[in-house]
VEXLUMBA-606884 format. One line per 8 residues: for each residue x, z, y of C-alpha. Coordinates in nm, 3 decimals, m for minus. Each point is the difference from the previous one (the first is absolute). Last residue first. Layout:
residues N
X/Z/Y | ... .
This chain:
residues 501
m2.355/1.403/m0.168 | m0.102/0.276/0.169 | 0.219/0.155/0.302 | 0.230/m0.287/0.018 | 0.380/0.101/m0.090 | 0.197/0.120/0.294 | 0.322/m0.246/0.074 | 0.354/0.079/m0.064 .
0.054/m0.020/m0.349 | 0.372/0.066/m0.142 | 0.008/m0.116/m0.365 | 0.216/0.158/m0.223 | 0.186/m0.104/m0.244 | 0.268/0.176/m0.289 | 0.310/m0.084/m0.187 | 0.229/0.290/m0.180 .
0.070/m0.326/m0.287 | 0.160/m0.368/m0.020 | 0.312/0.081/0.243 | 0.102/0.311/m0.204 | m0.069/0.289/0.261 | 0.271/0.107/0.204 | m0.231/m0.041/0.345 | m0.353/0.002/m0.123 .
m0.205/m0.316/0.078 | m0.216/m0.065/0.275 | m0.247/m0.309/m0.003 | m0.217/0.042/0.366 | m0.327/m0.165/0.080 | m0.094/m0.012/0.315 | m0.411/m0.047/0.109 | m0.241/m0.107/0.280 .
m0.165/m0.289/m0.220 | 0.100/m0.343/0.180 | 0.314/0.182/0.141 | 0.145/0.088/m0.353 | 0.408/0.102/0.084 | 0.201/m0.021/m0.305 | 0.277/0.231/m0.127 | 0.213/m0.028/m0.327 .
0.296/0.212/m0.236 | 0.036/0.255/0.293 | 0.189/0.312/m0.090 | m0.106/0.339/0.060 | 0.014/0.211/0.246 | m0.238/m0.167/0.290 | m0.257/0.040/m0.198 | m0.238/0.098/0.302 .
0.033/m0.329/0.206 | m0.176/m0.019/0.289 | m0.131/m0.323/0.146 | 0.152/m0.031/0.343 | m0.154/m0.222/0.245 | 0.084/m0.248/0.209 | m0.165/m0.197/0.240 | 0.212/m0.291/0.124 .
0.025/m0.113/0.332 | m0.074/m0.369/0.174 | 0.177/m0.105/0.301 | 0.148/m0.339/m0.107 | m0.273/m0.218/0.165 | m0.053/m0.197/m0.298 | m0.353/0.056/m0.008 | 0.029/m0.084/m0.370 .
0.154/0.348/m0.011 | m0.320/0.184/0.103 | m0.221/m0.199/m0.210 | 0.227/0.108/m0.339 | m0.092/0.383/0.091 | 0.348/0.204/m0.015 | 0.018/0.280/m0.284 | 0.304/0.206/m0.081 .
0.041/0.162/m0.344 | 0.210/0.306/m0.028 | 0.039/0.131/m0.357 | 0.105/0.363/m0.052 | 0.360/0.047/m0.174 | 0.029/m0.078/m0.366 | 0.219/m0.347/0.091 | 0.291/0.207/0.092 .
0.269/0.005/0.227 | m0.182/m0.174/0.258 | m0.308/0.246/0.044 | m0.258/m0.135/0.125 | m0.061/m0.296/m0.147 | m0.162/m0.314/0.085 | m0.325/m0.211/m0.028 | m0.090/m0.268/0.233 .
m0.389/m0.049/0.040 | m0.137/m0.357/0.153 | m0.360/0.058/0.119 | m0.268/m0.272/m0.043 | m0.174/0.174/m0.246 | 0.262/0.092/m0.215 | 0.405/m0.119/m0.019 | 0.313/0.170/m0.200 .
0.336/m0.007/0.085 | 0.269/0.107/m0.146 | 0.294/0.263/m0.012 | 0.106/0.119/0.342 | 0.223/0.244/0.022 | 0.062/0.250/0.282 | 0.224/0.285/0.045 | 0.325/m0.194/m0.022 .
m0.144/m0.136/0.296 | m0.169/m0.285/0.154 | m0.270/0.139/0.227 | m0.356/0.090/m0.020 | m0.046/0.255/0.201 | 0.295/m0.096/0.282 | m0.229/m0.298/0.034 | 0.041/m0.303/m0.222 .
m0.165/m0.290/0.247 | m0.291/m0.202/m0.238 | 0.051/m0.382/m0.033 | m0.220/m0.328/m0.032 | m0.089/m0.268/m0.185 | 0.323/m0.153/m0.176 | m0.072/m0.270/m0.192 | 0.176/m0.031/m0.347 .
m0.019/m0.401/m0.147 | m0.112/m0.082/m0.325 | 0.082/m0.298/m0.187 | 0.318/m0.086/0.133 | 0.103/m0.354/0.043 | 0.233/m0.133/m0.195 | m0.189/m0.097/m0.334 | m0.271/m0.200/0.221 .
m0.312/0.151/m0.157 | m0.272/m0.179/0.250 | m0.150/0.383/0.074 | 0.280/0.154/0.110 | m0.001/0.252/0.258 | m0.247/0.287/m0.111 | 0.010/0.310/0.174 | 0.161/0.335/m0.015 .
m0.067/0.270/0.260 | 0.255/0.175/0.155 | m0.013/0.367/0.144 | 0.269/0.110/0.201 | 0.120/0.385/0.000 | 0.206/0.087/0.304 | 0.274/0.193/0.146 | 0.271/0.096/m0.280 .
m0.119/m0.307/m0.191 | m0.282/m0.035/m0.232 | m0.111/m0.350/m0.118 | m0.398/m0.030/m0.161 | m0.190/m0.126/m0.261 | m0.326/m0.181/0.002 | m0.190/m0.250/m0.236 | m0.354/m0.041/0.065 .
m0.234/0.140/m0.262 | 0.014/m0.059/m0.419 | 0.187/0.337/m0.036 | 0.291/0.036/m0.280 | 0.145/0.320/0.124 | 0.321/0.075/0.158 | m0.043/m0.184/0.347 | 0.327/m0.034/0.166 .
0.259/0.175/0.205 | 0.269/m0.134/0.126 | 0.351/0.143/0.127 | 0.192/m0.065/0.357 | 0.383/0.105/0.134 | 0.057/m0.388/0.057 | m0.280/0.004/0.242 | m0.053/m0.337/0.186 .
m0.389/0.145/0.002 | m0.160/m0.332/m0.008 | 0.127/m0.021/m0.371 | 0.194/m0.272/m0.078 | m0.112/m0.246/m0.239 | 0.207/m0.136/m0.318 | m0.135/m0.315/m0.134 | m0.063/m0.209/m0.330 .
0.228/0.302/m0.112 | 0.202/m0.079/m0.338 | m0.035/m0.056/m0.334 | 0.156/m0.010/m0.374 | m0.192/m0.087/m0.261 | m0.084/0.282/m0.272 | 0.022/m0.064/m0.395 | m0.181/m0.081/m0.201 .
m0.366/m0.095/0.111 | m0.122/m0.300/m0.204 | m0.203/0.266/m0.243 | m0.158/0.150/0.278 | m0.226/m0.296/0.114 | 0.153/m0.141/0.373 | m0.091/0.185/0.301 | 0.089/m0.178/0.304 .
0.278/0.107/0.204 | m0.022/0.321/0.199 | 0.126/m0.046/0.331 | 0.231/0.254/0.136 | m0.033/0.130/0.369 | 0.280/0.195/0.134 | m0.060/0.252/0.322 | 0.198/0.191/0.243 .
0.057/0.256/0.187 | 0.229/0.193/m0.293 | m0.222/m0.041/m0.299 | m0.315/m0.238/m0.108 | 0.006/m0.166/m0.301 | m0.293/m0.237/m0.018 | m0.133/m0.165/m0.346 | m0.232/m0.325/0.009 .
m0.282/m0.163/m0.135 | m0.238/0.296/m0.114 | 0.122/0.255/0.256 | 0.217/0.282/m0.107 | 0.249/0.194/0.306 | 0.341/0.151/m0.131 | 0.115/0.275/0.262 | 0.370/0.030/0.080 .
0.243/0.313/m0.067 | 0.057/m0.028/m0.359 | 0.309/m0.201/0.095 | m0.094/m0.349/m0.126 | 0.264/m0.274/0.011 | m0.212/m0.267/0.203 | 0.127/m0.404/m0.047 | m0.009/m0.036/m0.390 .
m0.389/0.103/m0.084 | m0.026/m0.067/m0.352 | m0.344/m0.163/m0.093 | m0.254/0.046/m0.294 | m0.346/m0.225/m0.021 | m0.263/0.113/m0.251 | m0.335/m0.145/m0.166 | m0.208/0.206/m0.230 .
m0.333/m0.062/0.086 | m0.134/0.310/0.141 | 0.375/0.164/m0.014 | 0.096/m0.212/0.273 | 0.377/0.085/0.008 | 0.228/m0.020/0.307 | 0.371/0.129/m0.162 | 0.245/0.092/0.295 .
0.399/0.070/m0.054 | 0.242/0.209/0.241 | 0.324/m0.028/m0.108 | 0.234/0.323/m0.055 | 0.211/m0.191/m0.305 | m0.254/0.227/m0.255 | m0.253/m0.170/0.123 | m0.203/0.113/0.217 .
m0.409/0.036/0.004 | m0.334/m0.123/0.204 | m0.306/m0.051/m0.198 | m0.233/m0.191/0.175 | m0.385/0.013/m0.158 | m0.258/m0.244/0.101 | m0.350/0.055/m0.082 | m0.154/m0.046/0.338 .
m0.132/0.173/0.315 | 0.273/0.216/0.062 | 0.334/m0.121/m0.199 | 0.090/0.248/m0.274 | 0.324/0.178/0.033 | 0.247/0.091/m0.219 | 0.365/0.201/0.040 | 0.214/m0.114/m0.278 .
0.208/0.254/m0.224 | 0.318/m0.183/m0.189 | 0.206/0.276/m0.261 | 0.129/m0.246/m0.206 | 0.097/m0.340/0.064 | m0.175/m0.353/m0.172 | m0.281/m0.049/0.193 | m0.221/m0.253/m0.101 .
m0.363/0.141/0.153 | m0.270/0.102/m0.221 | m0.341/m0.053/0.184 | m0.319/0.155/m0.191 | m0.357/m0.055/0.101 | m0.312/0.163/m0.080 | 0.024/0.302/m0.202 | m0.354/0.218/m0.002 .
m0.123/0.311/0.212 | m0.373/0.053/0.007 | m0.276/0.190/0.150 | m0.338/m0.040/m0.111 | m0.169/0.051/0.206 | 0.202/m0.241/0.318 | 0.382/0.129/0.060 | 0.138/m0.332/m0.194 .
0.373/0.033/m0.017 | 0.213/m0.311/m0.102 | 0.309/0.086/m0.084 | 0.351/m0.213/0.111 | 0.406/0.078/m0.198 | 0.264/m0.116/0.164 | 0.293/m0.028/m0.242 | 0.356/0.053/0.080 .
0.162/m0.062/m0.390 | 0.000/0.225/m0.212 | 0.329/0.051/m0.258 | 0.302/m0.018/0.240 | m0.213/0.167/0.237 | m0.253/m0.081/0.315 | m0.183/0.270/0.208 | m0.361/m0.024/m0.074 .
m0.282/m0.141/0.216 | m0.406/0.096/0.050 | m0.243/m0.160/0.171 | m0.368/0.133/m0.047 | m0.304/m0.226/0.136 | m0.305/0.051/0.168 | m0.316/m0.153/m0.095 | m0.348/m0.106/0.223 .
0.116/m0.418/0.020 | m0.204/0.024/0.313 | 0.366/m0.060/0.199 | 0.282/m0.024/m0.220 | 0.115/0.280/m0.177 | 0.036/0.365/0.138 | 0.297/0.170/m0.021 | 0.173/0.297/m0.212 .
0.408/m0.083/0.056 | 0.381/0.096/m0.101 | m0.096/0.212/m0.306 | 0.316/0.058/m0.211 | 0.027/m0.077/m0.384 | 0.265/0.205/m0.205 | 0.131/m0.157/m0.290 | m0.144/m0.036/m0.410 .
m0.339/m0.094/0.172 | m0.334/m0.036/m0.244 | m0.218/0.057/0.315 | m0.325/0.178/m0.066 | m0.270/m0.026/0.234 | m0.243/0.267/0.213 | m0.303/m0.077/0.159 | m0.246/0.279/0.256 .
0.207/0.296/0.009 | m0.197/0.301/0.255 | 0.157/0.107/0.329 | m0.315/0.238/0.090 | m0.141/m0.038/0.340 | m0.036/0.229/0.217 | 0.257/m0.171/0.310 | m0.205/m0.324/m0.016 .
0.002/m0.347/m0.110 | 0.116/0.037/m0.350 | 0.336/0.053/m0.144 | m0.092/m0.215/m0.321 | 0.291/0.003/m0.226 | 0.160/m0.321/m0.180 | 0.224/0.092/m0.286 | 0.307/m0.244/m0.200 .
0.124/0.174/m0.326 | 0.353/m0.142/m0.030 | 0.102/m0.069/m0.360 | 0.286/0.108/m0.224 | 0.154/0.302/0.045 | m0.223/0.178/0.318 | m0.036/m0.102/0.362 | m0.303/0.067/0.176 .
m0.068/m0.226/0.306 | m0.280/m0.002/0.283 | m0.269/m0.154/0.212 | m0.185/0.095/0.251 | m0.310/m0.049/0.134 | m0.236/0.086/0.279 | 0.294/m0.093/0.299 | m0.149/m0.348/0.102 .
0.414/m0.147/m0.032 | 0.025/0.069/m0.378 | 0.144/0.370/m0.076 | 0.314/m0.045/m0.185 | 0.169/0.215/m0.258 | 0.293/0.089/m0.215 | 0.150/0.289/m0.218 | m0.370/0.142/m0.102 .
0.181/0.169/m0.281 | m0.230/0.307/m0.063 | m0.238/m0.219/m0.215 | m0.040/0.201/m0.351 | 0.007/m0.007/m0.380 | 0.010/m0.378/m0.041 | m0.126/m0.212/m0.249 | m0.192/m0.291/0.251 .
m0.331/0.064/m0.160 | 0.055/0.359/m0.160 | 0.106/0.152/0.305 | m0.256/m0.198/0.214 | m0.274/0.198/m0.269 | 0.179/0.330/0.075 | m0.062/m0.041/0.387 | 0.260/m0.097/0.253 .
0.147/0.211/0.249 | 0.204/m0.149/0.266 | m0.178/0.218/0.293 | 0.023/m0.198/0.344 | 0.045/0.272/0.272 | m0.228/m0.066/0.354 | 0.063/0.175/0.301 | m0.268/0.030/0.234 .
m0.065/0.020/0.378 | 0.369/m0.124/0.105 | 0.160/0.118/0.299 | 0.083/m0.232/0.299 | 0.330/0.061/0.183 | m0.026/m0.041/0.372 | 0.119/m0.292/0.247 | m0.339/m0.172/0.032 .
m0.222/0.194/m0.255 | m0.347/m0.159/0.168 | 0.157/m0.321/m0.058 | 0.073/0.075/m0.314 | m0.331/0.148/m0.111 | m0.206/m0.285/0.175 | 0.224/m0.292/m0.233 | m0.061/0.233/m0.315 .
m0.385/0.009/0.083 | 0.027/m0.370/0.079 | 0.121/m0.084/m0.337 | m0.272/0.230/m0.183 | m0.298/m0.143/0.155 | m0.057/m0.230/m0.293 | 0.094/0.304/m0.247 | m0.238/0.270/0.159 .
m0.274/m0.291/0.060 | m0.091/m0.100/m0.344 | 0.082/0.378/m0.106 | m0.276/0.129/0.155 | m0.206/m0.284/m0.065 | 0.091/0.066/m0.342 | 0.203/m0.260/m0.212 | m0.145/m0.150/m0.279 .
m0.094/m0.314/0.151 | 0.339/m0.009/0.172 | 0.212/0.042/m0.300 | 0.319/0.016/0.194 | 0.288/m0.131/m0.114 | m0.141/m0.226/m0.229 | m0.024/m0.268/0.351 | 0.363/m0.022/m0.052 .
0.158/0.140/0.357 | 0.154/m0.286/0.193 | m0.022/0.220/0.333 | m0.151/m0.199/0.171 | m0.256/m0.089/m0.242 | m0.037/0.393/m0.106 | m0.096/0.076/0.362 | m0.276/m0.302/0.009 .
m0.172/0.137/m0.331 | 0.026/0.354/0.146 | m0.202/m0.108/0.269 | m0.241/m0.236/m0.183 | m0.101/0.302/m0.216 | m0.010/0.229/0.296 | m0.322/m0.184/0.135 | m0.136/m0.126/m0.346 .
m0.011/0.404/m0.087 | m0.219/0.073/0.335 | 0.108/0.269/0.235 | 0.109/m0.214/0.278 | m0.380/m0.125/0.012 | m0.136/0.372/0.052 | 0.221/0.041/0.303 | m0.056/m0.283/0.113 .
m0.359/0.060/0.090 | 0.050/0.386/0.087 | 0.267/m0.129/0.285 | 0.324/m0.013/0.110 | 0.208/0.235/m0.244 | m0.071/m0.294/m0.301 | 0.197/m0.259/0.244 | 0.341/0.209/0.006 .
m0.032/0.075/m0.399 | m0.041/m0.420/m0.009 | 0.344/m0.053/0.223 | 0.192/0.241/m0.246 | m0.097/m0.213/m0.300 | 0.113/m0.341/0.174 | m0.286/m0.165/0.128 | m0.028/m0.382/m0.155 .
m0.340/0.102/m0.260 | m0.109/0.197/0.292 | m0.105/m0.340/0.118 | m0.168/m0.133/m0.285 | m0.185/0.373/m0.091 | m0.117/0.003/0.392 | m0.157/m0.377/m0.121 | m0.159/0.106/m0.282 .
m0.162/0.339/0.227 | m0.157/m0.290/0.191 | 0.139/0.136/0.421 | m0.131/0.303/0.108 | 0.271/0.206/0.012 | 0.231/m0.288/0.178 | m0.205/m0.053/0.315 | m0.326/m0.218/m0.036 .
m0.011/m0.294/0.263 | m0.259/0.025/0.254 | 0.205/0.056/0.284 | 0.161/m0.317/m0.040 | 0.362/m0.013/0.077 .
């Protein structure tokens, strides 16, 4: 190397901006404690700017997330740096249960000129919600006698701020609409959207119902697509899921004969494809895994892979087409005593989910297979990547449930509870680094920590874990109340807001 050559600080301060510009945020607060030189450069706006930029792209957070130019540098860095503050807490809480700093309450109020607006006298019945995968904002439900009023609340980024309302929409809905997702639309389309469903009657039929929601000044919450599906028995409640990275919905229902059916519906342009699957009998046991060109069912070691058929416009989908498995694949494992876990939340990032058995968790990725479309060949294929030894720690018990799993910053979380009797118990969530299990070497551990719980006695109507911004939320609901009233959230916040923001 040539003596001469000027060491990092004293390189053109455009070119230190380039290459912080690929530091992850924890990388560029180890740089600023080496000298004066960078220390002033890590402090500039454009600096932390980039870095929260690059955090929201991998975590497909709309760029309307985070107001960046209005953000304090304070704040700039707080909420880029909030991922790996979590990540350092757990690991630092190895085995131990981890208190929360703050707990948040949402207030329902609304003021006498939303009274007059929507004509309602309050907004106790927050019976439904759904925070969207970044963890700033939720969404909820109030029913009343003819309509739905629809609100999105601003949690914030940190543990003092105020949960404020920032849209709200009225519904005209004669039945009671349930939230079943709040994500983000495609990538830079800066909107998230609302899906709701209804249980089916002898007068409504099962209807999807899609809102757009526009968090940008001025907020706004406005009907965009609406899927009513031909169902002709009462009493019919599907379980939806939007397709990361896309605008597919699959709604997966049965009949009233105990058969599983699947509608695929494109609610951008209105297209749809609807299968029966004929060669699984579901036990509501097995995990259901979305992808947008084909459906897995994953349950007892092994693997089925549906292809989803191409979309055709709506009004030429009647009724479903029968189908089976384009393959079945055995897990590595051989485990017949095996369940799967799978990513709950509609991230545009690689696809995981995982097999636990009384001795291991394996981690698959899923990859493409089928790019020449030959309509018996799968097209996706699970890979398995590597596998993490249960110790007596972590061990399959009655003790132990694992719910889903959730991924950030390279690190794969798997949530669980602690107490199997009841889902109010404290929430365990066990962390292995991605890196470590692509070594393949089979001798990875889990961190865990436990993230305590403190309303433990009363029912749990929803719980989601927030990695990206430190944060649980928690929808508890009286027990004996009416099912539509006695509902309250909280937000559990585990990381110290910045000093000045």
């Amino acid at each position: 190397m040539n003596r001469s050559s000027p060491t990092f600080p004293f390189l053109a301060v455009d070119l230190i901006l380039r290459i912080l510009h690929f530091l992850r945020p924890s990388d560029i607060i180890s740089l600023r404690k080496t000298c004066k030189t960078l220390l002033d450069i890590t402090k500039l706006r454009t600096v932390w700017i980039s870095a929260l930029r690059s955090v929201m792209i991998r975590h497909s957070i709309p760029e309307d997330t985070c107001p960046m130019e209005e953000m304090t540098l304070p704040l700039l860095e707080h909420v880029a740096l909030a991922p790996y503050r979590l990540l350092t807490l757990l690991a630092r809480s190895d085995g131990e249960t981890v208190l929360p700093l703050a707990i948040r309450v949402l207030s329902p109020r609304v003021t006498n000129a939303e009274k007059d607006e929507y004509g309602i006298d309050d907004n106790g019945g927050l019976y439904d919600s759904f925070v969207e995968s970044s963890g700033r904002f939720l969404a909820s439900l109030s029913a009343y006698q003819s309509f739905t009023l629809f609100t999105v609340w601003d949690l914030g980024f940190c543990a003092n701020d105020l949960i404020k309302p920032i849209a709200r929409y009225r519904e005209s809905a004669s039945v009671t609409l349930f939230l079943d997702g709040f994500n983000p639309g495609p990538q830079g389309s800066g909107v998230f959207f609302l899906v709701t469903t209804n249980e089916s009657s002898f007068l409504n039929p099962l209807t999807i119902m899609v809102h757009k929601v526009s968090v940008s000044f001025p907020a706004e919450i406005s009907l965009f697509a609406k899927l009513e599906i031909p169902i002709a028995a009462p009493f019919i409640m599907p379980q939806t899921h939007q397709v990361s990275g896309t605008c597919k919905l699959v709604a997966q229902y049965e009949d009233d004969d105990g058969v599983t059916n699947l509608w695929v519906w494109n609610f951008l342009d209105n297209t749809a494809a609807a299968i029966t699957i004929i060669d699984y009998q579901f036990t509501g046991k097995e995990t259901t895994l979305y992808y947008n060109d084909c459906i897995m069912i994953a349950s007892d070691g092994r693997i089925r892979i549906y292809n989803i058929p191409p979309l055709l416009p709506r009004r030429s989908v009647v009724v479903p087409v029968e189908q089976k498995a384009t393959i079945v694949v055995a897990a590595p494992s051989m485990a017949i005593r095996s369940f799967f876990r799978g990513q709950d939340v509609a991230q545009n990032m690689p696809s995981y989910f995982a097999e636990i058995t009384p001795s291991q968790v394996t981690f698959f990725e899923v990859a493409d297979n089928n790019l020449l479309h030959i309509s018996n060949l799968p097209n996706k294929l699970p890979i398995a990547i590597g596998r993490i030894g249960l110790t007596d720690q972590i061990s399959w018990s009655q003790n132990q449930r694992f719910t889903n799993l959730r991924q950030c910053e390279g690190v794969l979380f798997l949530m669980g509870y602690c107490n199997a009797d009841s889902e109010s118990g404290d929430l365990s969530v066990f962390a292995a680094d991605i890196g470590g299990i692509l070594e393949g070497k089979g001798n990875g551990r889990f961190l865990k920590a436990i993230l305590a719980n403190s309303l433990a006695r009363q029912d749990m109507k929803g719980r989601q874990f927030c990695p990206t911004l430190g944060r649980v939320y928690i929808h508890t609901r009286r027990r004996a109340a009416p099912s539509l009233t006695g509902h309250s959230i909280h937000i559990f916040d585990y990381l110290s807001p910045p000093h000045n923001t």
